[in-house]
C-alpha positions in Angstrom: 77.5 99.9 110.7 77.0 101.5 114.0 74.3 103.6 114.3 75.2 107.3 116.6 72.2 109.4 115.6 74.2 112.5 116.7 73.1 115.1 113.9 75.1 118.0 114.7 78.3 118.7 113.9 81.2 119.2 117.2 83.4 122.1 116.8 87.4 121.8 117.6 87.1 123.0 121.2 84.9 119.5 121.6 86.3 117.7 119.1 88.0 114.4 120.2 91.8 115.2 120.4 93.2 112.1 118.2 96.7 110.7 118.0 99.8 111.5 116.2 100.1 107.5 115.5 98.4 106.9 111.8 95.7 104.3 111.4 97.3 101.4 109.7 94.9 100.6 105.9 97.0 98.4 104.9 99.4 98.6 101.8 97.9 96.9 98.6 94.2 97.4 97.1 92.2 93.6 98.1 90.9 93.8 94.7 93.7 95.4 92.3 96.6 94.8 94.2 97.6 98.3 93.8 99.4 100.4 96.8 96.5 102.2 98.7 99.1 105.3 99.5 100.6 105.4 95.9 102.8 106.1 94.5 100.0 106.6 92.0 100.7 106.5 88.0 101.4 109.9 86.1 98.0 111.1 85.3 96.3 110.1 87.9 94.1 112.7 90.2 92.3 112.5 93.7 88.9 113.0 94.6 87.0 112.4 98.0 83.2 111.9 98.1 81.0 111.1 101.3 77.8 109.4 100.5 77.0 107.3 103.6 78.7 103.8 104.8 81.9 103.7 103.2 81.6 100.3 102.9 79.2 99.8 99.3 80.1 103.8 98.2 84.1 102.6 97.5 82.5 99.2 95.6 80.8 101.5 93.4 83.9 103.8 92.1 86.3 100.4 92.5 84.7 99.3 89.6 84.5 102.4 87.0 86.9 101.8 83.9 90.3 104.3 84.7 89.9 104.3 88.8 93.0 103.3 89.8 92.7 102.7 93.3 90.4 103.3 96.0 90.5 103.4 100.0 87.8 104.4 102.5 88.4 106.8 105.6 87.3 109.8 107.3 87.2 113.9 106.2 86.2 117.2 106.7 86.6 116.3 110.8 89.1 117.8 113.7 90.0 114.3 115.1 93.7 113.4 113.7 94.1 109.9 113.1 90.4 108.9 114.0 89.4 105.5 115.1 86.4 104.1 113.3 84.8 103.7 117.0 85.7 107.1 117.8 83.8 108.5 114.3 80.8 106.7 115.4 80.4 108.8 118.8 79.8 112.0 116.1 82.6 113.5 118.3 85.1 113.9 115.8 83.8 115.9 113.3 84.3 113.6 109.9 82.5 112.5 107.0 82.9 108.5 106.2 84.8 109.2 102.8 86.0 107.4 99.7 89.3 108.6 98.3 89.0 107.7 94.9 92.5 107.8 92.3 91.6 108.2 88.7 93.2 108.7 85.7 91.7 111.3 84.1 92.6 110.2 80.5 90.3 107.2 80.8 87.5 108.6 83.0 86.5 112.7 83.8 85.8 113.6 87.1 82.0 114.7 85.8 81.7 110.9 85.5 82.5 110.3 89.2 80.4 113.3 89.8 77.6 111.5 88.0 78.2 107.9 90.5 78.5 110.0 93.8 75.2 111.9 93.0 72.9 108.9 91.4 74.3 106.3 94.4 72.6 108.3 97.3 70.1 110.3 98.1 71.6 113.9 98.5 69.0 115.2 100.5 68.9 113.8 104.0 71.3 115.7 106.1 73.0 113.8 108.5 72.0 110.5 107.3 71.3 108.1 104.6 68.4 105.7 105.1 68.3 104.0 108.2 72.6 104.7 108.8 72.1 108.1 111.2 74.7 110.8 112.2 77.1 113.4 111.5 79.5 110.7 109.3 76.7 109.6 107.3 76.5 113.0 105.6 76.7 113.9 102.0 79.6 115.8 100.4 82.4 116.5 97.4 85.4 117.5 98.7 87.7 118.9 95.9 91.5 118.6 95.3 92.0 121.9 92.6 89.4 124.1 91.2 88.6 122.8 88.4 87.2 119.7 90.7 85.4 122.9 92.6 83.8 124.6 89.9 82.7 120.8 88.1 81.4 120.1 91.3 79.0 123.0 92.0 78.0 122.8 88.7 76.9 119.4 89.4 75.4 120.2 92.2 73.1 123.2 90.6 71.7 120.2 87.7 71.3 117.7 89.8 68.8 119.8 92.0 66.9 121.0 89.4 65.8 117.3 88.4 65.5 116.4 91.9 62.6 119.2 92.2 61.3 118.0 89.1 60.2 115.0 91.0 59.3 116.9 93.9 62.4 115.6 96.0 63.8 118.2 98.1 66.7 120.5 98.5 70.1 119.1 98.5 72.3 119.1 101.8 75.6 117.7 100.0 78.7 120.3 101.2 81.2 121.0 98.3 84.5 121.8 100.1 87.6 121.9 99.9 89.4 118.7 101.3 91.6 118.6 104.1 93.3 115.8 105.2 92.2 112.7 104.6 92.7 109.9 107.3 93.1 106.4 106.3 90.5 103.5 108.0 91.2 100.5 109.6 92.5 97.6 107.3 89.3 95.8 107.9 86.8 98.3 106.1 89.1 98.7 103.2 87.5 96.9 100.2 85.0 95.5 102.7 82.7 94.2 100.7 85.1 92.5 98.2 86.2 90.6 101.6 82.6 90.2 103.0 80.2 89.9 99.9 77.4 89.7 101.8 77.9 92.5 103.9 75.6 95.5 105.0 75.9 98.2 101.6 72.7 100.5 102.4 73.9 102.4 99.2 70.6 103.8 97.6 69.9 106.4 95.1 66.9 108.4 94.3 66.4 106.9 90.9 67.2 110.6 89.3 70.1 111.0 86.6 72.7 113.5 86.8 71.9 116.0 83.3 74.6 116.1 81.5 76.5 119.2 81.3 75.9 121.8 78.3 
């Protein structure tokens, strides 16, 4: 992955300006076959987490039980339609993302909650391990409010065990998402296409406490 180092966030006066033109994913999942735009099965929900190079994060939620699909691309940015060259100059505001489709009467959103938290390290800011800038960052962006309020309440236990091993405050943003834009065909299911790929995906070691 490239490697910006720019750790502060552009605004939409100097935001890159972006195309109308969408970035072409692909249609089918590598792995499942499944459409990467849907349409998606009755049931089925959306949920975006950022937790560093997109690349290992979307192996991670391919492969829980009731995930229907999955596709990496950028959020929470101002650049429409970003190239993944363009993310990597930090000038366009987004978050390398996994869009993750579930069905939620196979598998909750607390137990995607549970994989974003426990595959990264929450704390770093603008980075994750040696992977530095402003679309390495940490977040959960939520599609309705019951994704919000799960969320934050995630957020809440999962700091309290982190301070109970003396690991910091967490820098994840919980927001709402905007729009998601699609990356290039080539970093969709990467490492299902290049198994020995760079994943620097790397937790802290700490659980997510179950909810009361």
């Amino acid at each position: 992955m490239w490697k910006t180092q720019k750790t502060t966030l552009p605004n939409l006066e100097t935001s890159l300006p972006g195309r109308a033109t969408q970035i072409d994913p692909g249609e089918n999942h590598f792995v499942s076959g499944r459409p990467l735009k849907g349409p998606y099965p009755d049931g089925c929900e959306i949920a975006y987490f950022a937790l560093g190079c997109y690349w290992g994060a979307e192996r991670a939620f391919w492969e829980i039980d009731g995930v229907w699909v999955t596709a990496v691309g950028n959020i929470a940015g101002y650049t429409a339609n970003p190239t993944y060259e363009e993310v990597c100059t930090g000038k366009t505001g987004h978050a390398e993302c996994v869009m993750v489709v579930y069905d939620k009467n196979v598998v909750t959103y607390d137990k995607l909650l549970g994989m974003f938290w426990q595959s990264h390290n929450p704390t770093q800011g603008m980075r994750q391990g040696n992977d530095v800038g402003t679309q390495y960052r940490s977040g959960a962006y939520w599609t309705n409010l019951e994704q919000k309020h799960a969320a934050t309440a995630s957020k809440q236990r999962y700091q309290k065990a982190l301070l109970k091993k003396n690991l910091g405050e967490i820098t994840t943003e919980i927001k709402q998402a905007g729009e998601f834009f699609f990356a290039e065909i080539h970093h969709q299911q990467y490492l299902a296409k290049n198994p020995s790929g760079y994943c620097s995906l790397n937790g802290t070691g700490v659980l997510l406490p179950d909810s009361q």
